[in-house]
C-alpha positions as CSV (number, residue, x, y, z in Angstrom):
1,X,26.2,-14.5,-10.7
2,X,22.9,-15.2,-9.9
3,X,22.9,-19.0,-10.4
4,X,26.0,-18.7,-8.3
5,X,24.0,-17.8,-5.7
6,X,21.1,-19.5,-5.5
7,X,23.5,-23.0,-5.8
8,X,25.1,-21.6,-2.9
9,X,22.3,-21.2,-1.2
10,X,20.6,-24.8,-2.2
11,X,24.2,-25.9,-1.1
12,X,24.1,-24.1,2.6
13,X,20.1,-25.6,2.9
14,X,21.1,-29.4,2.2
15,X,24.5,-29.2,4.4
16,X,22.7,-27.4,6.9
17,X,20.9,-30.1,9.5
18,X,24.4,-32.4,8.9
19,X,26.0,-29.3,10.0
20,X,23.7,-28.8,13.1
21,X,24.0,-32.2,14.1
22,X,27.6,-32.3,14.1
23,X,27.6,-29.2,16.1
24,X,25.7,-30.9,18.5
25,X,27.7,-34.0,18.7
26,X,30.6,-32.3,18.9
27,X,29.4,-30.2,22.0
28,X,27.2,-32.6,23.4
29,X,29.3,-34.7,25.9
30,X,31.4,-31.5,27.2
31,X,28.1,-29.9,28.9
32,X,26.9,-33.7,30.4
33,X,24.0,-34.5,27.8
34,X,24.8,-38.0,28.4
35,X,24.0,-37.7,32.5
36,X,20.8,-36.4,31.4
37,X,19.9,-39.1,29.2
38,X,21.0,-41.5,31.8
39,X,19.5,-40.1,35.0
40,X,15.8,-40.2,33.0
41,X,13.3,-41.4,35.5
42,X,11.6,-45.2,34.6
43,X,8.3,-43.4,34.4
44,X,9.6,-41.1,31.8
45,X,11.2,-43.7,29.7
46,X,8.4,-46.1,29.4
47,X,6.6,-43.3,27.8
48,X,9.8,-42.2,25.5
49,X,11.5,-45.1,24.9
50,X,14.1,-47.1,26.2
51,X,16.6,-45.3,23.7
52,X,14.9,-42.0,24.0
53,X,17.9,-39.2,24.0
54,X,18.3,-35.5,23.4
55,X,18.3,-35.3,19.9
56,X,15.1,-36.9,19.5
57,X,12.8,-34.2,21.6
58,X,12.4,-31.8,19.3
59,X,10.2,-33.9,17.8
60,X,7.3,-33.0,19.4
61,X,4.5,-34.5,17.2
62,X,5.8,-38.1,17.9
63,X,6.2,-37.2,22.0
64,X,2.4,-36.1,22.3
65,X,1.3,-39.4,20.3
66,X,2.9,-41.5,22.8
67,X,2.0,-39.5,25.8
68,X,-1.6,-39.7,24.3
69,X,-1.3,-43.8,23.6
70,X,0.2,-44.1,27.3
71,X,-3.0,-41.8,28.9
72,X,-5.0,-44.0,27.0
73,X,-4.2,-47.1,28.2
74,X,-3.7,-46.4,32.0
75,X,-7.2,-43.8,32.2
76,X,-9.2,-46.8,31.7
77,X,-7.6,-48.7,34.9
78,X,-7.2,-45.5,36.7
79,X,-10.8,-44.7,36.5
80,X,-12.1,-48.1,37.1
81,X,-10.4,-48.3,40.8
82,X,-11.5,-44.8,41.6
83,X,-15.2,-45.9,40.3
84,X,-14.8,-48.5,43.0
85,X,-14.2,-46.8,45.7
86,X,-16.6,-43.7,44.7
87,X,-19.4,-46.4,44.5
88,X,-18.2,-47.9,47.9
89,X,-18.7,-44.6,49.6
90,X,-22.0,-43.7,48.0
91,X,-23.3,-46.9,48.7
92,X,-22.3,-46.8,52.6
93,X,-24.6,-43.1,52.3
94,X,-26.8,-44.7,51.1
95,X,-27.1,-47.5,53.6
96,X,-26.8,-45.4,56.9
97,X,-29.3,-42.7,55.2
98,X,-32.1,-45.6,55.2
99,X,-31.4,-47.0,58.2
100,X,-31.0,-43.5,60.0
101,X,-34.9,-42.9,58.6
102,X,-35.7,-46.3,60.4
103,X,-33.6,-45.7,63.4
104,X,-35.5,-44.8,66.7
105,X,-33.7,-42.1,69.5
106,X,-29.6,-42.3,69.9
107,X,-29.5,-45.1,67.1
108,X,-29.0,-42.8,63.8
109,X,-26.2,-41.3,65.5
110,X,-24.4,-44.5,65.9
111,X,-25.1,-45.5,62.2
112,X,-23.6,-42.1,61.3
113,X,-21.0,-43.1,63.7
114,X,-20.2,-46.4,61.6
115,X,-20.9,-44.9,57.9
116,X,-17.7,-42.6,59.0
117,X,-16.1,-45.4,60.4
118,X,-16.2,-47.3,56.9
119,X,-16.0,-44.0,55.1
120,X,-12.6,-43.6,56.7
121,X,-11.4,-47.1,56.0
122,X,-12.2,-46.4,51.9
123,X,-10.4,-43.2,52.2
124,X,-7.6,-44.3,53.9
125,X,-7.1,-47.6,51.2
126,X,-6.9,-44.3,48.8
127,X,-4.6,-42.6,50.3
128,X,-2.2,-45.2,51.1
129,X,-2.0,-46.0,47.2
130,X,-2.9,-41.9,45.8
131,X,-0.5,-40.3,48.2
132,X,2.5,-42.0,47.9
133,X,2.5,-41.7,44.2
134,X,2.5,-38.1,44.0
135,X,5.6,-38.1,47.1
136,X,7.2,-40.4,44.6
137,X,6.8,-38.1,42.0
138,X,7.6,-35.2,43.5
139,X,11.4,-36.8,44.6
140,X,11.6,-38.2,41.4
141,X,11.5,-34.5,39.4
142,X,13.8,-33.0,42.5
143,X,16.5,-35.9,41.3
144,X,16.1,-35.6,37.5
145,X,16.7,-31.9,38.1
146,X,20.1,-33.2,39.6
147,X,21.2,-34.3,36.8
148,X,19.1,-31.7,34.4
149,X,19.7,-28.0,35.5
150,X,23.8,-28.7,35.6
151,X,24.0,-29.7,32.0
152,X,21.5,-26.2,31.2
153,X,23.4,-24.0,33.3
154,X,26.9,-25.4,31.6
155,X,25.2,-24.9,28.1
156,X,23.7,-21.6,28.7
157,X,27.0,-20.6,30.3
158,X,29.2,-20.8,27.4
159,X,26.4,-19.4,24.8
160,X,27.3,-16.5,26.8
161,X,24.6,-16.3,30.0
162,X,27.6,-17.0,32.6
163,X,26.2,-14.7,35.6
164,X,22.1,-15.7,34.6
165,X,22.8,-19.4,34.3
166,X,24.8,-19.6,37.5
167,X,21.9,-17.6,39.4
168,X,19.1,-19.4,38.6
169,X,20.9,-22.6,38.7
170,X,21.7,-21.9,42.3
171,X,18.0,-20.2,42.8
172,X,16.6,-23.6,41.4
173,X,18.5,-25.7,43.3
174,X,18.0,-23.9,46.5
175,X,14.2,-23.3,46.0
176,X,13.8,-27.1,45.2
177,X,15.7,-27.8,48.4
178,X,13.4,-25.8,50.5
179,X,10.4,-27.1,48.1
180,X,11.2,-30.9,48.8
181,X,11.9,-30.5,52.8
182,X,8.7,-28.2,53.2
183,X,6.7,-31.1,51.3
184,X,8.1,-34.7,53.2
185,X,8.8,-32.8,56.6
186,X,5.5,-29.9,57.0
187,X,2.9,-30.8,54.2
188,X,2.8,-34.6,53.5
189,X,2.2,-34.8,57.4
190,X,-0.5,-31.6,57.0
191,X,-2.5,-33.7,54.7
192,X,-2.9,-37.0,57.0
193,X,-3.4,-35.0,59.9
194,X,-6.1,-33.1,57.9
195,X,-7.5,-36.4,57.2
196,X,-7.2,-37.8,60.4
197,X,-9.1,-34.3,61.6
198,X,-11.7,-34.4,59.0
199,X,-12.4,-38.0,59.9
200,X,-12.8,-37.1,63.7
201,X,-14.7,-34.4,62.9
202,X,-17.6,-36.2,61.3
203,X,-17.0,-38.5,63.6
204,X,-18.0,-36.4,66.6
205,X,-19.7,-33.8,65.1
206,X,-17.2,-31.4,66.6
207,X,-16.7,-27.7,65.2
208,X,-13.5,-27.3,66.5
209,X,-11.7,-30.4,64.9
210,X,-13.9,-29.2,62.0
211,X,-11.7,-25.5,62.3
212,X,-8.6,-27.0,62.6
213,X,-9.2,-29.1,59.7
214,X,-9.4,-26.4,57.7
215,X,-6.7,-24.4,58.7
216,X,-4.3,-27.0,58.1
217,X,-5.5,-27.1,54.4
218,X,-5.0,-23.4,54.7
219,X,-1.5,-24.0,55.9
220,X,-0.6,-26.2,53.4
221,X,-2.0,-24.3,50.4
222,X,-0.2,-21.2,52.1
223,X,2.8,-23.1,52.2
224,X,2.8,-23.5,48.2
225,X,1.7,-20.9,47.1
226,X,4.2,-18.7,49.0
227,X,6.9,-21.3,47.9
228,X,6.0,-21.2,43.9
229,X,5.8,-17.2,44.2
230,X,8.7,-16.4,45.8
231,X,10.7,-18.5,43.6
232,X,8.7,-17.3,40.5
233,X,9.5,-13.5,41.7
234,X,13.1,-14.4,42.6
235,X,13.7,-16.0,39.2
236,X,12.0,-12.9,37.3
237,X,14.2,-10.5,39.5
238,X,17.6,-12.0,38.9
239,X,17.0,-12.9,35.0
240,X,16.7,-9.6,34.2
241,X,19.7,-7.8,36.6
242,X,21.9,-10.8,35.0
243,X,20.5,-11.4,31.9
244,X,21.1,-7.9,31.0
245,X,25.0,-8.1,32.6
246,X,25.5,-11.1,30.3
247,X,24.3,-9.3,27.4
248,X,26.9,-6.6,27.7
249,X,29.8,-8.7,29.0
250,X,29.2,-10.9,25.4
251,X,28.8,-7.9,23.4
252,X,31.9,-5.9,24.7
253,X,34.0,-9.3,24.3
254,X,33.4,-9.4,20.6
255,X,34.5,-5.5,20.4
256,X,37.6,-6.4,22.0
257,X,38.5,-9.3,20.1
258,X,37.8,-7.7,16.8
259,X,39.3,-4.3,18.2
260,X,42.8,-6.3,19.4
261,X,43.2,-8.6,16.5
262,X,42.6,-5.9,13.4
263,X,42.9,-9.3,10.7
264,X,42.0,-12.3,12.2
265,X,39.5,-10.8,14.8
266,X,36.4,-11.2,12.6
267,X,37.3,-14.5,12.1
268,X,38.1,-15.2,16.3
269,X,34.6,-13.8,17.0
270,X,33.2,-15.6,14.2
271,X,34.5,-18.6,15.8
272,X,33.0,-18.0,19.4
273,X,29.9,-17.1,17.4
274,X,30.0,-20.7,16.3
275,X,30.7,-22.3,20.0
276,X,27.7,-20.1,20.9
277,X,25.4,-21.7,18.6
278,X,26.8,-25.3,19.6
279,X,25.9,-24.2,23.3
280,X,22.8,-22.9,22.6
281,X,21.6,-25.9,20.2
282,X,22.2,-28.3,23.3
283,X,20.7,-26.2,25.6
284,X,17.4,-26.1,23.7
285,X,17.6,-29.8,23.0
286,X,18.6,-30.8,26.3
287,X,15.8,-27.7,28.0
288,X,13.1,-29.3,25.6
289,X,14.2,-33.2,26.6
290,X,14.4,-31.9,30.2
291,X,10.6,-30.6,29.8
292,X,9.0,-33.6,28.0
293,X,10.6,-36.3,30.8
294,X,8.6,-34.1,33.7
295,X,5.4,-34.3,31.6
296,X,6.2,-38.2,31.5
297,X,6.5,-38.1,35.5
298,X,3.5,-36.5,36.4
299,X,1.5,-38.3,34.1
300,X,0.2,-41.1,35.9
301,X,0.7,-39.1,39.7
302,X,-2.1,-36.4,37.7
303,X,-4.2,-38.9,36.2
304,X,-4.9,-41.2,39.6
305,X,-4.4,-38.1,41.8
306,X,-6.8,-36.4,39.3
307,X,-9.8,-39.1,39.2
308,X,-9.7,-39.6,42.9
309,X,-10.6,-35.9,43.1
310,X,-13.4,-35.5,41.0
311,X,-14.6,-38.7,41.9
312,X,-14.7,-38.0,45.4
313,X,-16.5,-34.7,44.9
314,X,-19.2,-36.6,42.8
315,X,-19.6,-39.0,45.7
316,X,-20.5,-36.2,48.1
317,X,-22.7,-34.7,46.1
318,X,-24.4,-38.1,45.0
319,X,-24.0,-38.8,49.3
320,X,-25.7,-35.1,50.5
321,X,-28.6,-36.4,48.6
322,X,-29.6,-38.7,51.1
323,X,-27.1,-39.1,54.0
324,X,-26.6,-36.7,57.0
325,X,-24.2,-33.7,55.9
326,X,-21.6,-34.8,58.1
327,X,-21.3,-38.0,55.6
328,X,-21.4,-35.6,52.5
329,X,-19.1,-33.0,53.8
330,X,-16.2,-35.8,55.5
331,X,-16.1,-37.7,51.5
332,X,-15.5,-34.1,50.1
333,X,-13.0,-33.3,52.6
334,X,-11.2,-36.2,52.2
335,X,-11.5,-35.5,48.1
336,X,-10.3,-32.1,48.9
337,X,-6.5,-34.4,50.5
338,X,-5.9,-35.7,46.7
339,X,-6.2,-32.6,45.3
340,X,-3.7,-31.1,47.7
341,X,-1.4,-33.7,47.1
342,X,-1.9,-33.0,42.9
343,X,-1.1,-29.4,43.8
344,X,1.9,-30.1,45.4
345,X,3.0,-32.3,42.6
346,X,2.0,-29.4,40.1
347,X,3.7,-27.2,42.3
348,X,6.7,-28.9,42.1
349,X,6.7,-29.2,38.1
350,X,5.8,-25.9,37.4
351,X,9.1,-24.5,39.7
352,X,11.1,-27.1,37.2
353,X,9.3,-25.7,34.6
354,X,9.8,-22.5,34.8
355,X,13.7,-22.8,35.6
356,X,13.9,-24.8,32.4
357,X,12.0,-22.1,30.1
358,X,14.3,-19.1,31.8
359,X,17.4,-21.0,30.7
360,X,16.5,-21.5,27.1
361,X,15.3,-18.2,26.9
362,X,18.5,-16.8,28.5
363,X,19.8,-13.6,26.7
364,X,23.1,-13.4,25.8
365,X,23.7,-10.6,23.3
């Protein structure tokens, strides 16, 4: 009898990934897995592969060594451009901080006038290549979650989370909505005017352009904040009201159907049981898949975003060495722009993110 058993069980341990991998086939196409796998942004499949699918993201190993290869290869151009322009900008510090200590009367403020001027023109050569990447981005994860939050919520819906899948699919949806219009219609344009005001500034060596600089970076860090919160606290509210309705909706069903059907009941529920683990198989696959391809997308936005930052905070403090602070202070400010626009890509990924992880970690019963 023993030997019976432990054949059985060697049995059950070779069949088992076959069996899993029929149940996910089998499954697979009614929930839309083949949408998701064709609606993958370019960025994310030069990083996974042009025949990157579902199946293969649970191997995670194999995704980090390509993610790693692909960082690799692009830091080393990333960081030579923004070495460029850092040196650029300390150099023009450097060359209106001598030539202010030779100037005589009016004359240094002109120079300071001119190291803006070309301080400006470095920054806005920046922007015009930093910027648009991270809008690019940021459209790029609201479409992919198009495509990837249906295929979830159908998944999660027939493992048994009906009422939670539908209400943070809809929460998601909306939030990203709001997220996407707030970003191209009331931040984006925050950020050049900040520039622009940050730039004038310096420029004129004027406190109140100087004020209203800053409280458009205030607005727009406002802005995301309350965006990522409130969605954060409506998600946690309406996953646990829901989550716990579904739980008791899937465990009453399985009464019933073993309650109504004395003999073949058991077998009914152990049935559903099995659709359940189908659903929920494709919904961790697809949630993980989901998950890596946003990594992918951000990727290069965080990296050139990333280096323009810290590169431009070097440069000011390298620049309040030996310029006027208003030289110092405009090359932060304008540093301060990129990371705004990384936060706002962030911002956007971690409201993806955190839809993704509430789906797979939907209870149902």
């Amino acid at each position: 009898m023993r030997r019976a058993v432990l054949v059985l069980f060697f049995v059950l341990a070779l069949t088992s990934p076959c069996l899993a991998s029929e149940l996910f086939d089998s499954q697979s196409e009614s929930y839309g897995v083949s949408a998701v796998e064709d609606s993958l942004p370019d960025a994310a499949r030069e990083i996974m592969g042009d025949d990157a699918g579902v199946k293969d993201a649970l191997d995670i190993e194999a995704f980090l060594a390509r993610v790693w290869n692909n960082a690799r290869e692009k830091v080393g151009n990333i960081w030579a451009k923004g070495l460029k322009s850092a040196t650029a900008l300390v150099a023009i510090s450097l060359i209106c901080g001598l030539m202010s200590t030779l100037a005589e009367g009016d004359k240094a403020d002109y120079i300071t006038l001119g190291g803006v001027m070309a301080t400006a023109a470095v920054a806005v050569g920046d922007a015009g290549s930093f910027i648009p990447k991270g809008a690019e981005a940021l459209q790029t994860i609201s479409d992919f979650s198009r495509a990837l939050l249906p295929c979830l919520c159908a998944s999660a819906a027939a493992g048994g989370a009906v009422t939670s899948a539908a209400a943070k699919y809809a929460a998601t949806a909306l939030f990203m909505d709001i997220f996407i219009t707030a970003a191209q219609s009331i931040i984006l344009p925050l950020i050049y005017a900040y520039m622009a005001a940050a730039v004038a500034s310096a420029a004129l060596d004027n406190p109140a352009l100087d004020s209203a600089a800053k409280l458009m970076k205030w607005i727009c860090g406002a802005l995301m904040t309350l965006l990522v919160t409130a969605f954060t606290a409506y998600l946690s509210f309406s996953g646990a009201v829901t989550g716990a309705a579904d739980a008791l909706v899937s465990k009453a069903a399985k009464s019933a159907i073993s309650a109504a059907l004395p003999v073949v009941g058991g077998i009914v529920s152990d049935a559903a049981g099995t659709v359940v683990a189908g659903a929920g198989l494709v919904r961790n696959s697809v949630g993980v898949f989901g998950l890596l391809a946003v990594v992918c997308v951000c990727l290069t936005p965080f990296l050139t975003l990333g280096a323009g930052y810290l590169l431009y905070k070097a440069a000011a403090v390298l620049a309040g060495a030996f310029a006027e602070k208003r030289m110092s202070s405009l090359i932060s400010a304008l540093g301060g722009a990129f990371g705004m626009v990384l936060g706002l890509v962030g911002s956007g990924a971690i409201m993806l993110f955190l839809s993704v992880i509430s789906m797979i970690k939907a209870v149902t019963g």
